[in-house]
SERO-4910 file (N, C-alpha, C, O; in steps of 0.05 Angstrom, whole numbers):
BEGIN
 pado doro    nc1    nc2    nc3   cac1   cac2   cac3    cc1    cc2    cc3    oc1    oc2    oc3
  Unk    A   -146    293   1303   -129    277   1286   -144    251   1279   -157    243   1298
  Unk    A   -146    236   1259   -164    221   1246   -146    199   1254   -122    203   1252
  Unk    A   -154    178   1261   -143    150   1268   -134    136   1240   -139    145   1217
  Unk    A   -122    119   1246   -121    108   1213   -117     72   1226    -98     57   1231
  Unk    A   -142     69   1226   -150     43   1242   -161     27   1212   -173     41   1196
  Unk    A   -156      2   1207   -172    -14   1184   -177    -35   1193   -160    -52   1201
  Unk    A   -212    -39   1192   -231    -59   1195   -231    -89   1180   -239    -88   1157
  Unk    A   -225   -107   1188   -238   -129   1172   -264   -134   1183   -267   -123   1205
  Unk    A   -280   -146   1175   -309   -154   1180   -318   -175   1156   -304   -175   1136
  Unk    A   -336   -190   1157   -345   -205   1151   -375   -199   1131   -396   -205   1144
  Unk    A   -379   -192   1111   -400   -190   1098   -408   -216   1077   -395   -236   1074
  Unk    A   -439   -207   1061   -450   -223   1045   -433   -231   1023   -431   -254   1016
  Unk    A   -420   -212   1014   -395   -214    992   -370   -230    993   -359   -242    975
  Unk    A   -362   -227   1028   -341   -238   1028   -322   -220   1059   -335   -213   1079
  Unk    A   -304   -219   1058   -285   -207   1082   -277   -185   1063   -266   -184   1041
  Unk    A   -290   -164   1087   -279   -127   1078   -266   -122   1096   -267   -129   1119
  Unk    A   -249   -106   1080   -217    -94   1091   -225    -65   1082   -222    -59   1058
  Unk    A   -236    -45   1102   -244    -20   1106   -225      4   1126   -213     -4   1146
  Unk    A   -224     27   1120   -209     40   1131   -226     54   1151   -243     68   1140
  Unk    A   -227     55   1174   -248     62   1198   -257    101   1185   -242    121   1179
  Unk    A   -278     98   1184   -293    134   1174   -294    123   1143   -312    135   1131
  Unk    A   -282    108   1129   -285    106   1099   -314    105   1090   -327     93   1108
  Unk    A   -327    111   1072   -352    105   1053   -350     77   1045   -371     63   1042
  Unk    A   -332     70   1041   -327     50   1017   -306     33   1022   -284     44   1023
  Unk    A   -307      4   1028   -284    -12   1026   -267    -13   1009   -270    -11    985
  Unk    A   -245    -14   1022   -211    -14   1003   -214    -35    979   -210    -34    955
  Unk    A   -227    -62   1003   -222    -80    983   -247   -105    992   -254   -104   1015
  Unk    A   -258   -122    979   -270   -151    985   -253   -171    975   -241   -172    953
  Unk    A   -254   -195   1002   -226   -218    995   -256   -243    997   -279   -239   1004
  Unk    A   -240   -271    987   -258   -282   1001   -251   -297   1020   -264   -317   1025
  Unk    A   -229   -291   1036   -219   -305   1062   -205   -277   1079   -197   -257   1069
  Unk    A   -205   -282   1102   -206   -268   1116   -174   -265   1124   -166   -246   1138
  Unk    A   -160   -283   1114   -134   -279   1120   -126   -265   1086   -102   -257   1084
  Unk    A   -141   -262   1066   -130   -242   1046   -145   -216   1061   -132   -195   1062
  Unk    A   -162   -217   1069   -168   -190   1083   -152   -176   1102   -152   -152   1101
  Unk    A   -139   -189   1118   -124   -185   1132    -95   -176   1120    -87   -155   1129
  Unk    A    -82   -185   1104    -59   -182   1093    -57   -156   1077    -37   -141   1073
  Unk    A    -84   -153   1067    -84   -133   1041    -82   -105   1061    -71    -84   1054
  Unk    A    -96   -108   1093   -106    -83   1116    -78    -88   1124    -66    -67   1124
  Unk    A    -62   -108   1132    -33    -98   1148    -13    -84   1117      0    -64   1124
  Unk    A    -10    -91   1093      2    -81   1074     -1    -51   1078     18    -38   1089
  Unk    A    -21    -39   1070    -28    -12   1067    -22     -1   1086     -9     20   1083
  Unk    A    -27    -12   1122    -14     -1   1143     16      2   1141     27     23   1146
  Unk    A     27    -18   1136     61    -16   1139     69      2   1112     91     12   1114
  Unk    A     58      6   1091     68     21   1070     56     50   1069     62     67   1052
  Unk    A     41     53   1087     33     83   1104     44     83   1125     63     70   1132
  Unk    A     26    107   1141     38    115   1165     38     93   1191     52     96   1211
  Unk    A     22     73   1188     17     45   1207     -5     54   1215    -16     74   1206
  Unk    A    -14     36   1236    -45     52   1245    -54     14   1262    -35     -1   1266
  Unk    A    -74      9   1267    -88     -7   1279    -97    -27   1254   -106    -21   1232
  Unk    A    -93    -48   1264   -118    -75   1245   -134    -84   1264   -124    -94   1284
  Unk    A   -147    -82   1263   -180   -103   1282   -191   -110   1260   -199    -99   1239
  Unk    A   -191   -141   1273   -205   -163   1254   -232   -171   1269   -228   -171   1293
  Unk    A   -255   -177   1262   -284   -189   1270   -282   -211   1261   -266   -216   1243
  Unk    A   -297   -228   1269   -298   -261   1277   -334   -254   1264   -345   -233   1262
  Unk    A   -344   -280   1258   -368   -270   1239   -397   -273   1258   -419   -280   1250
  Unk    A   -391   -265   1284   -405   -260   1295   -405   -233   1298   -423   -223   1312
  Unk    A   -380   -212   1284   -382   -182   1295   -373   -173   1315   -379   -151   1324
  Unk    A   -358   -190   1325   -346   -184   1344   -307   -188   1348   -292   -206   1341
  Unk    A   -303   -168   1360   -275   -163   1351   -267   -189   1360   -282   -201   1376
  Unk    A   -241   -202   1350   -233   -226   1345   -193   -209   1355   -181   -213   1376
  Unk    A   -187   -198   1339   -160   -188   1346   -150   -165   1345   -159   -152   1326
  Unk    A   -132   -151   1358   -124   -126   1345    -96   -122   1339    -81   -131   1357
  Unk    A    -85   -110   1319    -54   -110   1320    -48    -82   1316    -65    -68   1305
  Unk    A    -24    -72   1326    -14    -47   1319     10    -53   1308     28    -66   1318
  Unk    A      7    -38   1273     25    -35   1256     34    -12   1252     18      7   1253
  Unk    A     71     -7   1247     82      6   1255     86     14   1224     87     -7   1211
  Unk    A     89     32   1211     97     38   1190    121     28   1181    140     34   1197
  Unk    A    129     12   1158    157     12   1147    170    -18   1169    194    -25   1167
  Unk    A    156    -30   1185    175    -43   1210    171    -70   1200    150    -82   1194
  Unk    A    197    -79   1199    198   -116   1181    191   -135   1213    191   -160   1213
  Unk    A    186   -122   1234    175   -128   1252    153   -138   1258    148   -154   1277
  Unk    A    135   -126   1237    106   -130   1243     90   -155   1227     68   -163   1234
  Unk    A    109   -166   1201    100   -189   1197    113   -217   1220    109   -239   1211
  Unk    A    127   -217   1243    130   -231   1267    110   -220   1293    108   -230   1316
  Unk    A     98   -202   1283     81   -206   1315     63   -218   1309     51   -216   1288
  Unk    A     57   -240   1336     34   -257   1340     31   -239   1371     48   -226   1383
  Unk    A     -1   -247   1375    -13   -249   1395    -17   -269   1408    -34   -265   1426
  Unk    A    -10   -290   1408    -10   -326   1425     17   -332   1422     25   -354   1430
***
């Protein structure tokens, strides 16, 4: 069963919002919180799946689990 996990990371271009196994980024933002929003959108309006965000050293920074469809998931914090 294929995860449906989406990456933010930090590139030359800008903050990519990638779907984990993809070829090809969904999308390039140039802040990392449009990166982020555009990877929790597509989760909650699919089946949900994982966001992990990288910090621009490459190294994971946060992870959230998004639930499909749940008006819940724009209130979870982690702190």
């Amino acid at each position: 069963m294929a995860r449906n996990n989406y990456w933010v990371t930090p590139t030359a271009e800008g903050w990519r919002a990638k779907k984990e196994g993809a070829q090809r980024a969904a999308g390039v933002f140039d802040t990392q919180k449009q990166a982020e929003q555009f990877a929790r959108t597509i989760l909650q309006n699919g089946n949900g799946g994982e966001l992990i965000t990288q910090n621009r050293q490459h190294l994971i920074r946060s992870k959230d689990t998004i639930n499909s469809h749940d008006p819940q998931s724009d209130k979870d914090t982690e702190h």
